[in-house]
N, C-alpha and C positions, 0 to 999 in steps of 0.2 A: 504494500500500500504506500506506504515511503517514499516506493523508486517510481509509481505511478505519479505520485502527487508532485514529486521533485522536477519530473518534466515538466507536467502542465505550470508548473510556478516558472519554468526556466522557459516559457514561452513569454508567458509575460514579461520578465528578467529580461527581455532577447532587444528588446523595445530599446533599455539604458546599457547594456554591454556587460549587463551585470549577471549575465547566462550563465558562467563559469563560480558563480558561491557555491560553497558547499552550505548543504540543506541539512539539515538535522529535525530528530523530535523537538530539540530545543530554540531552533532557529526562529526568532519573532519577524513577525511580517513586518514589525515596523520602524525596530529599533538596528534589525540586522540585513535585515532584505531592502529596508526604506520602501515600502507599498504606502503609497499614498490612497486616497477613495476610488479616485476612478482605476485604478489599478485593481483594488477591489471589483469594483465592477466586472473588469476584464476577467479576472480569476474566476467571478460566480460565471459568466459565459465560458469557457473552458469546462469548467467542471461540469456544465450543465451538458455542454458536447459530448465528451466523454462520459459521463455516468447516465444520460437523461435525466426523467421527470425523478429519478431515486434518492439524489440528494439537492438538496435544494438550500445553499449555499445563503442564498438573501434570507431565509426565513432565520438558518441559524445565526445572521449576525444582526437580525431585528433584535433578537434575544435581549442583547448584549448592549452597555451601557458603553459610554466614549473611553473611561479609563480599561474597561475590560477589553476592546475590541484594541487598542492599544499595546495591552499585553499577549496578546492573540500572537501563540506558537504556533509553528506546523503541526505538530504532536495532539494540540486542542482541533488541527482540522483531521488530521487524521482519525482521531477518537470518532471524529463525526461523521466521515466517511465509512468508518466500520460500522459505529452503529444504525446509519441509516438505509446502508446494503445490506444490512440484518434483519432491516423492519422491514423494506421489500421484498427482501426471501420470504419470511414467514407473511407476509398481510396476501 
């Protein structure tokens, strides 16, 4: 899931030259990647590409308040891409 997620973020990445970071559980979208919003944005269309209607990327950052979406690791999207290929296997 990791190395799935770490592309589609290095698509985005691909934009500033910044293709080549290394990506970790730990790596924050915003402090170590620098994703600004609409970078966001592009990520929920990628992820939407890739997974379709299964995870839905804007619901899980409506969630979320400005200092949490700040602290927003890969690790917090991956938890979420597992859990929510889980809920579409089983519903």
């Amino acid at each position: 899931m990791l190395a799935d997620l770490s592309a589609i973020l290095r698509t985005v990445l691909e934009e500033y030259g910044l293709d080549d970071s290394e990506i970790t559980l730990d790596t924050s979208f915003h402090d170590d990647l620098e994703l600004e919003s609409i970078d966001l944005v592009t990520l929920s269309a990628q992820l939407r590409e890739f997974y379709g209607e299964r995870v839905n990327f804007a619901a899980f950052m409506a969630d979320r308040g400005l200092e949490e979406i700040i602290a927003l690791t890969v690790g917090d999207l991956v938890g979420y891409v597992v859990g929510s290929l889980a809920v579409a296997e089983v519903g």
